[in-house]
Every structure is written in structure tokens, then in C-alpha cells.
KOLLO-471832 format. One record per residue: residue in three letters; x, y, z of N, C-alpha, C in turn. Coordinates in pm, whole numbers, plus 32768, in hexadecimal, padded with zeros to 4 digits. Layout:
<pts>
ALAXYZXYZXYZ/...
</pts>
This chain:
<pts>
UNK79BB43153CDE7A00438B3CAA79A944063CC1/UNK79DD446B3CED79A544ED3D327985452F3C96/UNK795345A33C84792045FC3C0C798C46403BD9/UNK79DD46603C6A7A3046B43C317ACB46573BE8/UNK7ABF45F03C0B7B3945803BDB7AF345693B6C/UNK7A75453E3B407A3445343AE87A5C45833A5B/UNK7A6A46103A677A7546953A1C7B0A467B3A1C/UNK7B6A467F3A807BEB46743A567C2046103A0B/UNK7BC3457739FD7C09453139B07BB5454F3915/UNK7B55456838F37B3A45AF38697B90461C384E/UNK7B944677388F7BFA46DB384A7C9446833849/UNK7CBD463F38677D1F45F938577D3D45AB37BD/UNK7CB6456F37DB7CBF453F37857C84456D36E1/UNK7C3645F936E27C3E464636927C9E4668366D/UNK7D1046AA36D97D7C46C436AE7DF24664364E/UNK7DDE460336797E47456E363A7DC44591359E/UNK7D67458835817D5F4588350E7D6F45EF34B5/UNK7D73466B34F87D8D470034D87E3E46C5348F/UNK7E7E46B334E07F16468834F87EF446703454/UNK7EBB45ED34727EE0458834097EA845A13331/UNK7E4945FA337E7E16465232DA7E73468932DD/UNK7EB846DC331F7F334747331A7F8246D732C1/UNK7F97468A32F98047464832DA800846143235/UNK7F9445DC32077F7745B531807F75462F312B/UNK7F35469731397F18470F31257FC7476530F6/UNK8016472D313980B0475C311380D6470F30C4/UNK80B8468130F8811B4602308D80E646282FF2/UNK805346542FDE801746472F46803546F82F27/UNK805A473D2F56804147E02F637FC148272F19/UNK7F4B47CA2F547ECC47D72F5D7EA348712F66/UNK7ED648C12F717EB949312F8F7ECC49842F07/UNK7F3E496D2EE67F4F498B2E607F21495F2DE8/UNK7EEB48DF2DF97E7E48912D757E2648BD2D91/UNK7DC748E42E0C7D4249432E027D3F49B92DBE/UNK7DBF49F12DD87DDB4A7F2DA37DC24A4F2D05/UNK7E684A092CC87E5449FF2C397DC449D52C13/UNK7D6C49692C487D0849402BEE7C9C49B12BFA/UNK7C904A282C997C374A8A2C797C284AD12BDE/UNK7CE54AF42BD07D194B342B6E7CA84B1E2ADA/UNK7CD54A952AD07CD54A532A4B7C2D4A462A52/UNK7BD04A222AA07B3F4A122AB87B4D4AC92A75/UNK7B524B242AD17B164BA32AA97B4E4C162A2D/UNK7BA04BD42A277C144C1629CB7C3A4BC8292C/UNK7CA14B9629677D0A4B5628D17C9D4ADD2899/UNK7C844A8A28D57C544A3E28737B794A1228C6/UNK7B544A9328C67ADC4AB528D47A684A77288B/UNK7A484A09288079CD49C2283C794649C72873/UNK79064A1A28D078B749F7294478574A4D28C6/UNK77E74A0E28D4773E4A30287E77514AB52879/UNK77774B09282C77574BA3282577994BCF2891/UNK78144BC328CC78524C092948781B4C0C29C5/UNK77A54BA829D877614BA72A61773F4B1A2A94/UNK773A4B062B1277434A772B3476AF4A792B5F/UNK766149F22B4975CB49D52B5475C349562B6C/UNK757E491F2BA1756C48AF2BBF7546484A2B4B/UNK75A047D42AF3755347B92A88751C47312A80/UNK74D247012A32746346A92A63745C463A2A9C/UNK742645E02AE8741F45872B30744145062B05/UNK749944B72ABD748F443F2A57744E43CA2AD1/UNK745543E22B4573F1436A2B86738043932B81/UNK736444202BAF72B944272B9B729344002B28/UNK72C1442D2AAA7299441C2A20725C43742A13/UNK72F743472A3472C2429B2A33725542782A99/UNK725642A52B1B71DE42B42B43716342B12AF6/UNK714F431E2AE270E9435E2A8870B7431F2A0D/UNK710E42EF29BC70F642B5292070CC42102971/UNK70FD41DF29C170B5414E29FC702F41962A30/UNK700341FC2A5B6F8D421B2A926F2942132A34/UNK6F6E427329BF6EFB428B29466EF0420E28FD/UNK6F4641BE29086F4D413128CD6EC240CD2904/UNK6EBA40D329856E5740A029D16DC540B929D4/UNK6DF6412429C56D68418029856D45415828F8/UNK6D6B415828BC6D5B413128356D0F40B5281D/UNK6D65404D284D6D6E3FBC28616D493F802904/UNK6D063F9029366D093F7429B56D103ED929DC/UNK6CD93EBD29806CD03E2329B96D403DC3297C/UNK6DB73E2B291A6E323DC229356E913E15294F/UNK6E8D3EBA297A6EDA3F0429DD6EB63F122A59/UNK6E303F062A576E353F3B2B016E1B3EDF2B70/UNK6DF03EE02BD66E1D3E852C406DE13E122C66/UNK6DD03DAF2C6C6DC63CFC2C656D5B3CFF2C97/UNK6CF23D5D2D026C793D2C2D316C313D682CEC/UNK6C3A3DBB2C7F6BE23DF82C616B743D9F2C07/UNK6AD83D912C236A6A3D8D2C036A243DD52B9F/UNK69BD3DCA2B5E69663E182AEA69393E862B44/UNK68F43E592BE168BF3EF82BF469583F452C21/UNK69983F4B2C486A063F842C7C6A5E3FB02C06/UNK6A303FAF2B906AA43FF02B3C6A7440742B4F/UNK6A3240B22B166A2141362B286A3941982B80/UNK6A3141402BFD6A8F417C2C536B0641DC2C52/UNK6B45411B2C506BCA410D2C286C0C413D2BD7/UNK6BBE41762B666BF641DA2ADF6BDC42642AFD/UNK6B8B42A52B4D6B5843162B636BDB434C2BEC/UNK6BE842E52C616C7442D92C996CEC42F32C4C/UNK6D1342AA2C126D96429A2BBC6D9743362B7C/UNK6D3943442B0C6D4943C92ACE6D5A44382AF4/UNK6D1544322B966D3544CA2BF06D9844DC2C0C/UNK6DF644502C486E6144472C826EC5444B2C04/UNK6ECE442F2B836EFC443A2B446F3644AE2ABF/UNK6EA444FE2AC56EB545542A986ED645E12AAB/UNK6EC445EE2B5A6EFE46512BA86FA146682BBE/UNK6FD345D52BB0705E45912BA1708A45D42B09/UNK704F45C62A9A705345F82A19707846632A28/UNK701F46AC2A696FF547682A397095479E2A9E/UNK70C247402AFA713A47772B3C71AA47662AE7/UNK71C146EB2A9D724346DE2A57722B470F29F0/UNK718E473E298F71BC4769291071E148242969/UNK71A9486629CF71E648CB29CF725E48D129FC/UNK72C348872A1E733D486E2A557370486629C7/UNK733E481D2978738D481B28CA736D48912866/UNK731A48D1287F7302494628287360499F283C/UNK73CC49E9289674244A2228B574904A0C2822/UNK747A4981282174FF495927D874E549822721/UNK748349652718745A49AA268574044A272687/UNK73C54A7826AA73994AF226B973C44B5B273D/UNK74554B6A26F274A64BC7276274834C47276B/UNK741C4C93273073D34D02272673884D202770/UNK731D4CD627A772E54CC9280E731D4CE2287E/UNK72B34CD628F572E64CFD299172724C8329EA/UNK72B04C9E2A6072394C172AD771B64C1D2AA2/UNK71904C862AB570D44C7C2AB470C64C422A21/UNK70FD4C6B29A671104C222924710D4BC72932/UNK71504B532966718A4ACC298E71234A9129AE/UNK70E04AC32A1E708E4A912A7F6FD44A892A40/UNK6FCD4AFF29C56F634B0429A76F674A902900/UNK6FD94ABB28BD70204A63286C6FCB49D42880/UNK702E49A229127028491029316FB448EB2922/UNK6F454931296C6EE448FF29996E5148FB2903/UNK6E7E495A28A46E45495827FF6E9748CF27F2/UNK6EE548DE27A86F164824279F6EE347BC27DF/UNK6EEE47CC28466EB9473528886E2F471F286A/UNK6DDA47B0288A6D2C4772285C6D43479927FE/UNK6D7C479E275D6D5C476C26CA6D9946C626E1/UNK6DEB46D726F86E28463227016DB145ED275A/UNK6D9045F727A36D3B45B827E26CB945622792/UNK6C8C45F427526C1C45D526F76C3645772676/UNK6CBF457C266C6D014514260F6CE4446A25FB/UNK6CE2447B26956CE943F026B56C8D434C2693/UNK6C24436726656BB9433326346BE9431725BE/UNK6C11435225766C3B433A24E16CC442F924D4/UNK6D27430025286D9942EC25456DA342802562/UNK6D46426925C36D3341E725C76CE9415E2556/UNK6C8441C825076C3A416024856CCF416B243C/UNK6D26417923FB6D7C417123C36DDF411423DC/UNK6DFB40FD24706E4A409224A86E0E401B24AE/UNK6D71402524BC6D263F9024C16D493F57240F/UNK6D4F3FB9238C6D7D3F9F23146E0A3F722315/UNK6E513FD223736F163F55234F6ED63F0F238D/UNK6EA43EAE240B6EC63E7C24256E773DEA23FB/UNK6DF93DF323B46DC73DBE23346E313D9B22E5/UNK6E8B3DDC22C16EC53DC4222C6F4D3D8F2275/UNK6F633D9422EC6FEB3D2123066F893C8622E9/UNK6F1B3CA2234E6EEA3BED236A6EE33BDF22B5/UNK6E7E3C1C22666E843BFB21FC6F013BBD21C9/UNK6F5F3C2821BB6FCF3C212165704F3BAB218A/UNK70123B83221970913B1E223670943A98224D/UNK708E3A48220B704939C522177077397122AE/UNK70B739B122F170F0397F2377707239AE23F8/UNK70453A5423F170043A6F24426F853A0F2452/UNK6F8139D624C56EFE399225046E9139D02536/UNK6EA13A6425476E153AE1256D6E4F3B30258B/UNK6DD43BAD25816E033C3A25956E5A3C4B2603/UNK6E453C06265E6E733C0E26D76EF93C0A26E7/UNK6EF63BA026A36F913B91269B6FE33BDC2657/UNK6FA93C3C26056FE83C9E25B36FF63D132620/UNK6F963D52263C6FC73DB6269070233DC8271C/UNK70263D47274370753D1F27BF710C3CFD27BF/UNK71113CBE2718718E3C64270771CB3CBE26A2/UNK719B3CEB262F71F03D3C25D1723E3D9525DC/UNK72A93D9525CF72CB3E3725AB72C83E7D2591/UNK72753E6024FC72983EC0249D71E53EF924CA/UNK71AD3EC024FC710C3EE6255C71353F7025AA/UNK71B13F37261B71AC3F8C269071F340422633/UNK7235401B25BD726B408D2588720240D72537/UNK71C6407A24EB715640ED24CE70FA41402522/UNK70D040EC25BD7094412525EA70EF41B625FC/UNK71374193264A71B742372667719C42AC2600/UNK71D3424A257771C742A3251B711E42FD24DB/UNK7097428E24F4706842DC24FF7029436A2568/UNK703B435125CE703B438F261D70B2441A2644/UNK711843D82638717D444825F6719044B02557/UNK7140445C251C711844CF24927098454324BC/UNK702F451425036FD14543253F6FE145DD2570/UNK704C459E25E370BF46212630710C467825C4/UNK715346322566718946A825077143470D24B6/UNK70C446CD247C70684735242A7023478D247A/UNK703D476924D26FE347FE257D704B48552589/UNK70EF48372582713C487025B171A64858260B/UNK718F47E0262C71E647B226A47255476D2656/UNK728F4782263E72F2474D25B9736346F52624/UNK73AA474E26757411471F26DC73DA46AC272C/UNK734E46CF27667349465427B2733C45E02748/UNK72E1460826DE72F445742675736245302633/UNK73C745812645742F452B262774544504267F/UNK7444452226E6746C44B5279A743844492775/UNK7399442D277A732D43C3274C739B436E26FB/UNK73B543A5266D74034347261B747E42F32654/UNK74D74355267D752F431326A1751E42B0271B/UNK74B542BF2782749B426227CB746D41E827A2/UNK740A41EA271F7400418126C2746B4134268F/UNK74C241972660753641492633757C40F926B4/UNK75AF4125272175D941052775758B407227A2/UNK74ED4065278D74AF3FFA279B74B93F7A2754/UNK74CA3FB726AA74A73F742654751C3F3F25F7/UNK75793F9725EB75F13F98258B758B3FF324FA/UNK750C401624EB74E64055249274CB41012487/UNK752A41412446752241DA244474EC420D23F4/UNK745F4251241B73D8426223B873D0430A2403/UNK73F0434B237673F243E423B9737F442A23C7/UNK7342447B244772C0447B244D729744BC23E6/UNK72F84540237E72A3458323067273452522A2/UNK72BA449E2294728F4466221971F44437220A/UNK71B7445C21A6711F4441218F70F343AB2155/UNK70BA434621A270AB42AF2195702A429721C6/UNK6FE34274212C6F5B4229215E6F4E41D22156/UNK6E9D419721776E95413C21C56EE340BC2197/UNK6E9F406521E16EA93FE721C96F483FB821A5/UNK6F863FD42202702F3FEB21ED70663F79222F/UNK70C23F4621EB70E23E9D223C71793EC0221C/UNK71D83E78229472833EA122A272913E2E22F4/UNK728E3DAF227E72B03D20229973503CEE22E8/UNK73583CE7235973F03CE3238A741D3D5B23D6/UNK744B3DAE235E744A3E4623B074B73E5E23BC/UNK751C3E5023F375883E40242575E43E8F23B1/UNK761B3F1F23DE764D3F75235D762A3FC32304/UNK75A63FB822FD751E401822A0755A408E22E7/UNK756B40E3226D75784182228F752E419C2207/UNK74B7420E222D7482425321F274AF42EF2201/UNK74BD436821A374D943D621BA7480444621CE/UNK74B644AA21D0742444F7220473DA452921B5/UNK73ED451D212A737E456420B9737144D12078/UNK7379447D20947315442A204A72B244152055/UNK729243F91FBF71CE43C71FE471A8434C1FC0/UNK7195431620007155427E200470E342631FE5/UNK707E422A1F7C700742191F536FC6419C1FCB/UNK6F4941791F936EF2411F1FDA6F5840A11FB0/UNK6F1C404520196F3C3FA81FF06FE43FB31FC9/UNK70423FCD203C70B93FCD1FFC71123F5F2044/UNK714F3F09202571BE3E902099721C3EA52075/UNK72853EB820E573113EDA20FD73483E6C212B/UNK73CA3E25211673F83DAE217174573DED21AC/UNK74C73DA521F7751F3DC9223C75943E3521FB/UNK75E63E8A2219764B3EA3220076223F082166/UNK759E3F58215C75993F7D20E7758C4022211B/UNK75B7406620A1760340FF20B37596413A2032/UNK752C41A7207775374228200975774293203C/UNK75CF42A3203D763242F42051765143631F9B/UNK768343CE1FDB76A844491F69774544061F5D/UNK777944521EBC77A944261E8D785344891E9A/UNK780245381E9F786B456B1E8A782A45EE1F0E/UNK788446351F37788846A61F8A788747331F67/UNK784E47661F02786847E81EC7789D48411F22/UNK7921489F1EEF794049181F53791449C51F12/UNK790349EC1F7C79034A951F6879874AE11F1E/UNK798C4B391EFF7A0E4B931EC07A474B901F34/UNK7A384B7E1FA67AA64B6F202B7AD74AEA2036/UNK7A8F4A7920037AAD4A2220377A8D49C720A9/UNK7A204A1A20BE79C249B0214C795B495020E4/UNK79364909213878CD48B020E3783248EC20E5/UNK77F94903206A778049272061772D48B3208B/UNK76B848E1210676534895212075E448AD211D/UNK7584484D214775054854212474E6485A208D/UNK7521481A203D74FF480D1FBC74D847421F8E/UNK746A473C1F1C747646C51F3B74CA46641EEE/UNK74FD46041F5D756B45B91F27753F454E1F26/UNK74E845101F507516446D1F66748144271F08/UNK7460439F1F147403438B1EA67389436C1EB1/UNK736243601E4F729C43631E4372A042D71E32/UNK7262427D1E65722B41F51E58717E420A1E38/UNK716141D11DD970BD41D61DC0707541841E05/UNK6FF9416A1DE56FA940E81E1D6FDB405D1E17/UNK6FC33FF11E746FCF3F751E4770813F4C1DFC/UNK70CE3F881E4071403F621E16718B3F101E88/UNK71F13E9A1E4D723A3E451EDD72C63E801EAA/UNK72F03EA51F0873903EBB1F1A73C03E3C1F64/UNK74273DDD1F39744D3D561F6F74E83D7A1FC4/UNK75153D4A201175893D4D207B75F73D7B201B/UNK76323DF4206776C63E06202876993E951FF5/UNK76313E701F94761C3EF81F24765C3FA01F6A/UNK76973FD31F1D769640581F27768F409C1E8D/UNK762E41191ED675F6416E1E7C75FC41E11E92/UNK761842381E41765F42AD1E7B7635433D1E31/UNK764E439D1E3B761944041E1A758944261DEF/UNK756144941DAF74C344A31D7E749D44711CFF/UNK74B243EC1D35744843981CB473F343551CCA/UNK739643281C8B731843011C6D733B423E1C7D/UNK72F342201CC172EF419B1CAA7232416E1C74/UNK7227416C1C25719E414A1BDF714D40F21C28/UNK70CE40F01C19704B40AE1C58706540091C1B/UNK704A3F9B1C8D706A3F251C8470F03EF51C5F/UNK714C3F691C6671E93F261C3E72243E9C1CEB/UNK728E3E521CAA72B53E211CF8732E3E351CCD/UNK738E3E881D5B74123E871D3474623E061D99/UNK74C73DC71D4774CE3D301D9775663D671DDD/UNK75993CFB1E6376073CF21E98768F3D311E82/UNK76B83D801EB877393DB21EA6772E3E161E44/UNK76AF3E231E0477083EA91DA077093F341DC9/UNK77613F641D77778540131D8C7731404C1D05/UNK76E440A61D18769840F01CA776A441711CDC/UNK76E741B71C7976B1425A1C77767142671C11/UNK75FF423F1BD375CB42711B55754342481B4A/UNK74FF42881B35746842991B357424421D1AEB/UNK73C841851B127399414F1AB9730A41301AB6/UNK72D241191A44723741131A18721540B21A9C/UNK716140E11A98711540841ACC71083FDA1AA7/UNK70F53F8E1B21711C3F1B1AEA71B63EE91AA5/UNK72203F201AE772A23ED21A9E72CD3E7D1B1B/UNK72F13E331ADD735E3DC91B3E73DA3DC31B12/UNK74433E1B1B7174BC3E5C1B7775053DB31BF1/UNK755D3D8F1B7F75D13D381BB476713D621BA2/UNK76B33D4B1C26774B3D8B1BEE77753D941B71/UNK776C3D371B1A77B93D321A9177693D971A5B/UNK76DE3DC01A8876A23E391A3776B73EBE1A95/UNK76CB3EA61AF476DE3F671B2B77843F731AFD/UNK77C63F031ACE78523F571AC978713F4B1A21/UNK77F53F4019C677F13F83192B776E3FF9193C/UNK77E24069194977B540D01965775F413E18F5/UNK779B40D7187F7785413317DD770240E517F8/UNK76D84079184F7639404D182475FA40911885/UNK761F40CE18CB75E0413B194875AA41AB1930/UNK761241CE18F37603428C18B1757442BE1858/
</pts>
């Protein structure tokens, strides 16, 4: 075939597909749904971040990223199968560059979304304060996770070693998120930390909101359904089983009628307390130091240190009050 037969059968056959967008392009009247949805994007039903389109954050890099810092953390049951005693340091000094440069891009890609006041160079100088405070975090972030993850092996008479806790748990892989995603919210990165969460959840079935405040030594036996809210505070030494809720109770509104936020709603758990499968607990009450609240119950009402709350007792409420 000559060059120039060559060229005539592409434009040919450009043309047959030209043809053939044409003929779909009429059957759907494609022309006119670009139009309406321009409409409705810029106009009638306009939701876009502050009226401007931005690129918003990466949910693969992120997951990227949170397995990076994971490795880092933990290297020798996150990071990669040959690694040796002299070769960690490396290997962690690797990971963190590559990881935290990855950071400083998606938390400034997420700052847009909660500090709409700002402008680029903001963003960009923003990002990069966050990432080295978070950075410096990390040492401690990590002594805190070596404590949950102490207090699963402790707390579960099934676990056979640490190891197996951080590799196999769930309710392991969610705290890590979550601590690391609370980390990000008290710097500022609020948007990307609730990405973090929900990618947790998406992992775990457990929705642990990054504002809520939870120390150490935190064990979430099962996992599967744990929603924590975002103003709770969780004391030391606390176990959660499956399917348990501190969740708020009621939604206060404004004289308009929107819902007032940022107020605190949801509840205080003290030291050394077990919440058992089912439990929900709800609004701003107090659950007392060494209480055990057992299976299935619903409590809105504040009880002493040391009680052991059973259905037939959270639903005599005159013994609550």
C-alpha cells in the first residue's frame, strides 16, 4: 500500500467513525445534555467547593501513602519481606521521603476544601507546615499504637502475638488510620482526615471519626460497626466489641432551623471501661471509670464509676437519673 492510499483509507475511516459519533450523538441528543448538565453544574443546581473547580484529593495516593507511613512505622510487619536489621533504616528513611512528599501534596489538594480563604501559595506553604508537624508526630504516634496493640494481645484470649494483632485485626488496622488521621485533624487538615476515616471504614466496617479524642491502650474486639463520633472522649484502657455506638443523641437547631454544629454531642467514656457488642450510647454522658456497660443496651444517661449497666437496668431509667 502506497502513502498516499495509506492516508485515504484513515481519513475514510476517520470519517465512518466521525459518521458514526454523529449518528449516537443524535440518537441520545448528546448535545443538548452537555448543554443542560453545563447549566445545572454552573448554575441551577451549583454544588462545586466555593464556585470553583480544583483538583480534589487523591483517595489512591492517600491509600498509597497511609500503607507507606504504615511501613514506616512497623516495618518489619508492613514493609517489604527482605528486609534485614541493617537495612531497616534505610528502608524507613526511603519510605518516609517517598511518603511524606506524597502527604504534603494531598493535604494541600484538601486544604482548599476547608480553608476557602486562602489562595495557592497559602495551600502550598499551609501543606508543607502540616506535614513537618505531623512528621515530628510520628515517634509518639507510633509509642501509642505499640499500647493498642498491647492491649488487643492482652485483652483477647484468642490472639497468639503481637504479630498477629497488627496484621490480622481490624479493629488494629482502624486505629492505626484513626490515629494517624486524628494527628492530621489537630494540624488542620480536617478534609483529608476524614478521607483517612472513611477509607478505614471502607477497610474495616469501623467508623472512628478522626476529631474524636482516644487514648492509649485502646482495644475494638471484632470491630465490625463501631462508630465513634467526633467529640468523644475516650479515656486510657478502653474495649469496644462489635457493633457499639457513641453516637449523640439529639441535633440542636438555630432560630432558622439549620443544625447547630461543632457543639459537644456525643460521649465521654473514662478509664478502664468495656463496652460489650450491640451497646449504644448516646449523647454527652459520662460513662464512669471501670464501668462495664453489657450487650445490647441503649443508655442516654450518665453512670458512676464502676457500674455494671445490663438491659433490664439501662431501661429503669428512674435508677439512671
Amino acid at each position: 500500500m502506497t502513502y498516499n492510499s495509506e492516508r485515504q483509507t484513515i481519513a475514510q475511516d476517520t470519517g465512518s467513525q466521525g459518521s458514526a459519533q454523529d449518528a449516537v450523538s443524535s440518537r441520545w441528543k448528546i448535545d443538548s445534555l452537555v448543554t443542560a448538565l453545563r447549566v445545572s453544574r454552573d448554575t441551577t443546581h451549583n454544588i462545586r467547593h466555593f464556585r470553583w473547580t480544583q483538583p480534589p484529593p487523591s483517595r489512591e495516593a492517600i491509600v498509597a501513602t497511609l500503607n507507606g507511613l504504615a511501613a514506616a512505622l512497623f516495618p518489619s510487619h508492613y514493609g517489604r519481606p527482605d528486609l534485614v536489621s541493617g537495612t531497616i533504616d534505610q528502608f524507613v528513611q526511603s519510605t518516609l521521603e517517598t511518603s511524606l512528599a506524597a502527604l504534603s501534596e494531598q493535604v494541600r489538594r484538601s486544604l482548599p476544601f476547608s480553608e476557602p480563604d486562602d489562595h495557592g501559595d497559602d495551600f502550598h506553604r499551609r501543606s508543607l507546615e502540616i506535614t513537618r508537624d505531623f512528621a515530628s508526630l510520628l515517634p509518639d504516634i507510633r509509642g501509642v499504637l505499640v499500647s493498642d496493640v498491647r492491649a488487643a494481645f492482652d485483652g483477647d484470649p484468642a490472639a497468639t502475638g503481637l504479630a498477629e494483632v497488627l496484621l490480622v485485626y481490624p479493629g488494629m488496622t482502624a486505629i492505626i488510620h484513626y490515629r494517624l488521621a486524628n494527628a492530621l485533624h489537630e494540624l488542620g487538615a480536617r478534609f483529608l482526615a476524614r478521607l483517612i476515616s472513611d477509607i478505614a471504614h471502607s477497610r474495616t466496617g469501623i467508623d472512628i471519626h478522626p476529631g474524636a479524642r482516644i487514648g492509649g491502650s485502646f482495644f475494638i474486639d471484632h470491630g465490625t460497626g463501631v462508630v465513634i463520633g467526633e467529640t468523644a472522649i475516650v479515656g486510657d484502657r478502653v474495649r469496644l466489641y462489635q457493633a457499639v455506638t457513641l453516637g449523640a443523641r439529639s441535633f440542636p437547631n438555630d432560630a432558622n432551623g439549620a443544625l447547630i454544629k461543632a457543639i459537644a454531642r456525643h460521649p465521654i467514656v473514662e478509664d478502664d471501661v468495656v463496652v460489650y457488642a450491640g451497646a449504644t450510647i448516646l449523647g454527652r454522658v459520662t460513662i464512669g471509670r471501670g464501668s462495664t456497660i453489657g450487650g445490647n443496651v441503649w443508655l442516654t444517661h450518665s453512670v458512676p464509676a464502676n457500674s455494671h449497666i445490663t438491659q433490664a437496668y439501662s431501661l429503669d431509667t428512674t435508677r439512671l437519673e
